[in-house]
PyMOL CGO cylinders between C-alpha atoms (Angstrom):
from pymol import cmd
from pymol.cgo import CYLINDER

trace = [
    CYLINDER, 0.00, 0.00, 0.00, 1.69, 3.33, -0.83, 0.3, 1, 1, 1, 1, 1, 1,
    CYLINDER, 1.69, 3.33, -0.83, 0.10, 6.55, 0.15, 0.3, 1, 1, 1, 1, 1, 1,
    CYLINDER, 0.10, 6.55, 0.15, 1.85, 9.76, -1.57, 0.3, 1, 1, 1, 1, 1, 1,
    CYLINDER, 1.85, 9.76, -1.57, 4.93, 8.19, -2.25, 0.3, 1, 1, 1, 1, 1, 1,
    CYLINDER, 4.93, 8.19, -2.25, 5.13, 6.66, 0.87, 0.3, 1, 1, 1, 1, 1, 1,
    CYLINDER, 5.13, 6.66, 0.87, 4.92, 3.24, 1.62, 0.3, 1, 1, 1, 1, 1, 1,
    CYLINDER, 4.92, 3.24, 1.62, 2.48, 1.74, 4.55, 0.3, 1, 1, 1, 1, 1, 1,
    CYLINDER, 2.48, 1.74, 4.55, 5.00, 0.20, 6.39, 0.3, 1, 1, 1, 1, 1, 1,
    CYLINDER, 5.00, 0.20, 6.39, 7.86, 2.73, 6.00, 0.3, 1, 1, 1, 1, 1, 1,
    CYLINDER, 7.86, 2.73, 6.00, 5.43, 5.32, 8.05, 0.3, 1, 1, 1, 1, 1, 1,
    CYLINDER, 5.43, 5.32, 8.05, 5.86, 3.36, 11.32, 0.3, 1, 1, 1, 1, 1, 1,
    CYLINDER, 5.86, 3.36, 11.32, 9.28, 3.98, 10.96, 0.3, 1, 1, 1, 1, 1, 1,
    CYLINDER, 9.28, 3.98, 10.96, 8.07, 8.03, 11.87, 0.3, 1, 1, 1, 1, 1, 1,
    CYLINDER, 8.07, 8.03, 11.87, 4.67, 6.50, 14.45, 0.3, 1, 1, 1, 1, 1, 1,
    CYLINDER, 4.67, 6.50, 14.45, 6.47, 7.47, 17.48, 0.3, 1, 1, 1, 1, 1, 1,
    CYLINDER, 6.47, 7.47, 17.48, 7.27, 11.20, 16.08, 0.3, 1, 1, 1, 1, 1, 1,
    CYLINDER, 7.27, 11.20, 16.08, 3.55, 11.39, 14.52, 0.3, 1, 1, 1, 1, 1, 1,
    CYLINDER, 3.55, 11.39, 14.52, 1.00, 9.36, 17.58, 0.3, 1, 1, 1, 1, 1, 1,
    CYLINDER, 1.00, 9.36, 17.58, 0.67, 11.09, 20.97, 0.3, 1, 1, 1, 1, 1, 1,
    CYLINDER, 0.67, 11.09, 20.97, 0.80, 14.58, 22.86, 0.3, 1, 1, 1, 1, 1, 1,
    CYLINDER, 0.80, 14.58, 22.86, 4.41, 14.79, 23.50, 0.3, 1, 1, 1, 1, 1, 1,
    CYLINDER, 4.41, 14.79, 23.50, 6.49, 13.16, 20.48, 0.3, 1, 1, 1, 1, 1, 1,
    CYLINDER, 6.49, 13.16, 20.48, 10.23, 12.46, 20.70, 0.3, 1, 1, 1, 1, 1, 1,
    CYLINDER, 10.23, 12.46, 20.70, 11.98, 14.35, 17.72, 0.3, 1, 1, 1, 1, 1, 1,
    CYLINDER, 11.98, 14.35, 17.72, 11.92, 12.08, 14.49, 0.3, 1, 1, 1, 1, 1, 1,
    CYLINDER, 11.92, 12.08, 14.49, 14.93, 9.78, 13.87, 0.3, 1, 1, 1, 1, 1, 1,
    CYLINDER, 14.93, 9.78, 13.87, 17.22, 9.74, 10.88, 0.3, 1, 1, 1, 1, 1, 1,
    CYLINDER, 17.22, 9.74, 10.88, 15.08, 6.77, 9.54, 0.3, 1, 1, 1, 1, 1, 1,
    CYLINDER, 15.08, 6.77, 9.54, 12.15, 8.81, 9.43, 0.3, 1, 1, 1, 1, 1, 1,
    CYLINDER, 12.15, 8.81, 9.43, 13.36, 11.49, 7.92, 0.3, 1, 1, 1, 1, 1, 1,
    CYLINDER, 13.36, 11.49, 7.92, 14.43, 9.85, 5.40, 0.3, 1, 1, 1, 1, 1, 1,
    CYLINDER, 14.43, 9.85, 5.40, 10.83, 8.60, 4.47, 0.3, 1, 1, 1, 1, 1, 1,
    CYLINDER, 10.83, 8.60, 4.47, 9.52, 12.15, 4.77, 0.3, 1, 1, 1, 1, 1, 1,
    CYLINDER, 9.52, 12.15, 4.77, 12.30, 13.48, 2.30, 0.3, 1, 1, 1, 1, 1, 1,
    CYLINDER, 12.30, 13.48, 2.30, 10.95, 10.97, -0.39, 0.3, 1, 1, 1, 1, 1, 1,
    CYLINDER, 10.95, 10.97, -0.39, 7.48, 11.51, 0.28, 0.3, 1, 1, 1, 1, 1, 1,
    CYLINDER, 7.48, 11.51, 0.28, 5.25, 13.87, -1.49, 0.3, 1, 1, 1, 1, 1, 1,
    CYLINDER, 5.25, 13.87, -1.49, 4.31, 16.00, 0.95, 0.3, 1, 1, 1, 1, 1, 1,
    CYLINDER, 4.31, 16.00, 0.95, 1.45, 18.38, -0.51, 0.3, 1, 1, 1, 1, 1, 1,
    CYLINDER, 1.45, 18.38, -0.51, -0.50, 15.20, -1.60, 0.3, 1, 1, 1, 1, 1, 1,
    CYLINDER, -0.50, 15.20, -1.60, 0.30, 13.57, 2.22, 0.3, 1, 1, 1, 1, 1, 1,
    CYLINDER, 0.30, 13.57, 2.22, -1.10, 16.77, 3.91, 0.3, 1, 1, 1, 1, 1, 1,
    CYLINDER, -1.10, 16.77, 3.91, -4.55, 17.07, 1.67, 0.3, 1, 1, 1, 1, 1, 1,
    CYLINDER, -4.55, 17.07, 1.67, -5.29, 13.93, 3.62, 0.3, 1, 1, 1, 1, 1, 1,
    CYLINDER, -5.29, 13.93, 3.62, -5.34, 15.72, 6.86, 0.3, 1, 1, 1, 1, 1, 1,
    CYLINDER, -5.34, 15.72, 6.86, -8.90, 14.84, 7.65, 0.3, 1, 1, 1, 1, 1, 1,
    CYLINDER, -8.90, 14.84, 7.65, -8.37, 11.12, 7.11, 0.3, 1, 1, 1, 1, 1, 1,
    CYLINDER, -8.37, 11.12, 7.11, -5.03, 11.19, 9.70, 0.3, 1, 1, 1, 1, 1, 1,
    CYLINDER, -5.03, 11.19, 9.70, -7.00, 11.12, 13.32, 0.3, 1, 1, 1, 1, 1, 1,
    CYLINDER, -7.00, 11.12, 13.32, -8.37, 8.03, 11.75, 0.3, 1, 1, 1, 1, 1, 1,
    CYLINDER, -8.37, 8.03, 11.75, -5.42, 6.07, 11.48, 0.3, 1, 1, 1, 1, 1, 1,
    CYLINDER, -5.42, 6.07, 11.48, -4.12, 6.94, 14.90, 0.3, 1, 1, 1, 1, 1, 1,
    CYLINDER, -4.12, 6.94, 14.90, -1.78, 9.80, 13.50, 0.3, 1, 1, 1, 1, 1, 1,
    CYLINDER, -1.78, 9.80, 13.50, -2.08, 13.59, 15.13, 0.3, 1, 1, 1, 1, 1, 1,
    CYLINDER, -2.08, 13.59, 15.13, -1.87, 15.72, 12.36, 0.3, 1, 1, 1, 1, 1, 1,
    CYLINDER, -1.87, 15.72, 12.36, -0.23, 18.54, 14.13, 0.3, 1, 1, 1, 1, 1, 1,
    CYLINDER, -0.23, 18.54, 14.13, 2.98, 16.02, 14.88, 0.3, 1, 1, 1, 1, 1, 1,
    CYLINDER, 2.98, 16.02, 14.88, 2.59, 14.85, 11.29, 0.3, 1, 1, 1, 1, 1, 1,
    CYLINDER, 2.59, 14.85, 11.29, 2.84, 17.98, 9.70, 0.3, 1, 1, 1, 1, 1, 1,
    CYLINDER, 2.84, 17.98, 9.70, 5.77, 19.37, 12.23, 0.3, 1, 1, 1, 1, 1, 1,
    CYLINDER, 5.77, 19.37, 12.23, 8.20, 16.34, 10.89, 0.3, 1, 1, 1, 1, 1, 1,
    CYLINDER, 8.20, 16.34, 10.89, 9.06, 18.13, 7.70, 0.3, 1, 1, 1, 1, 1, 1,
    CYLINDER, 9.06, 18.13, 7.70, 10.39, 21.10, 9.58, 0.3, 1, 1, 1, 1, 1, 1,
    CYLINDER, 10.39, 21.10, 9.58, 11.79, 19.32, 12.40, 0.3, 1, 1, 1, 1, 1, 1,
    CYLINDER, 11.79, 19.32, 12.40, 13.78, 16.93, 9.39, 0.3, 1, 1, 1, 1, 1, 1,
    CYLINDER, 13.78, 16.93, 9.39, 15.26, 20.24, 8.20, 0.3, 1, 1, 1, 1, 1, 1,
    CYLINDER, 15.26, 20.24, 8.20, 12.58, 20.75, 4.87, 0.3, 1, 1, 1, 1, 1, 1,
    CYLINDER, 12.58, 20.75, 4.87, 10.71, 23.56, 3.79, 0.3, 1, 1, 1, 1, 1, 1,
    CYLINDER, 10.71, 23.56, 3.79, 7.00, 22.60, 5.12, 0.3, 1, 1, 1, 1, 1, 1,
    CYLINDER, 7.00, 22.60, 5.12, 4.17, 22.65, 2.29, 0.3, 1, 1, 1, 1, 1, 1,
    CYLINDER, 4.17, 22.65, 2.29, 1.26, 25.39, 2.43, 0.3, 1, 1, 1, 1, 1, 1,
    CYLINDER, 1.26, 25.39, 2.43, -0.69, 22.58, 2.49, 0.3, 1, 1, 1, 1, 1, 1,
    CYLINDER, -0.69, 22.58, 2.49, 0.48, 21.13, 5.26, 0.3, 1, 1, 1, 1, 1, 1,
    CYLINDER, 0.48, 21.13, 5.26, -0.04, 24.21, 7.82, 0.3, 1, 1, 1, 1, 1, 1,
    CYLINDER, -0.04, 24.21, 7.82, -2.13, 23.16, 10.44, 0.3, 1, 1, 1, 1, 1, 1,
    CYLINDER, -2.13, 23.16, 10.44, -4.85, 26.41, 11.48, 0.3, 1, 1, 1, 1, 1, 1,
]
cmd.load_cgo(trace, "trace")
């Protein structure tokens, strides 16, 4: 199953940095699957996120916190 140029099971690589009220910083691993994703398309599914456990706030923080310019889409209001 891939998702925006990510695949399934290469996002639990990041479920620690994107689950939770308090996530640890994202490891290397991680942000190496958020540097190949594609971003923009991952963020229009915003709604969808709470769904599969993920807090979009923490998802949409990793791009930053992995060094990357964070998509308009992705800005969290």
């Amino acid at each position: 199953h891939v998702l925006c140029d990510i695949e399934s099971n290469k996002l639990n690589l990041c479920f620690e940095a994107i689950t939770g009220n308090h996530p640890p910083k994202p490891n290397e691993k991680c942000c190496e699957v958020v540097k190949h994703a594609n971003l923009p398309c991952f963020c229009r599914y915003k709604s969808v996120l709470p769904a599969l456990g993920i807090n979009p706030a923490n998802a949409f923080a990793l791009p930053h916190k992995c060094g990357l310019k964070t998509p308009p889409e992705c800005r969290v209001i």
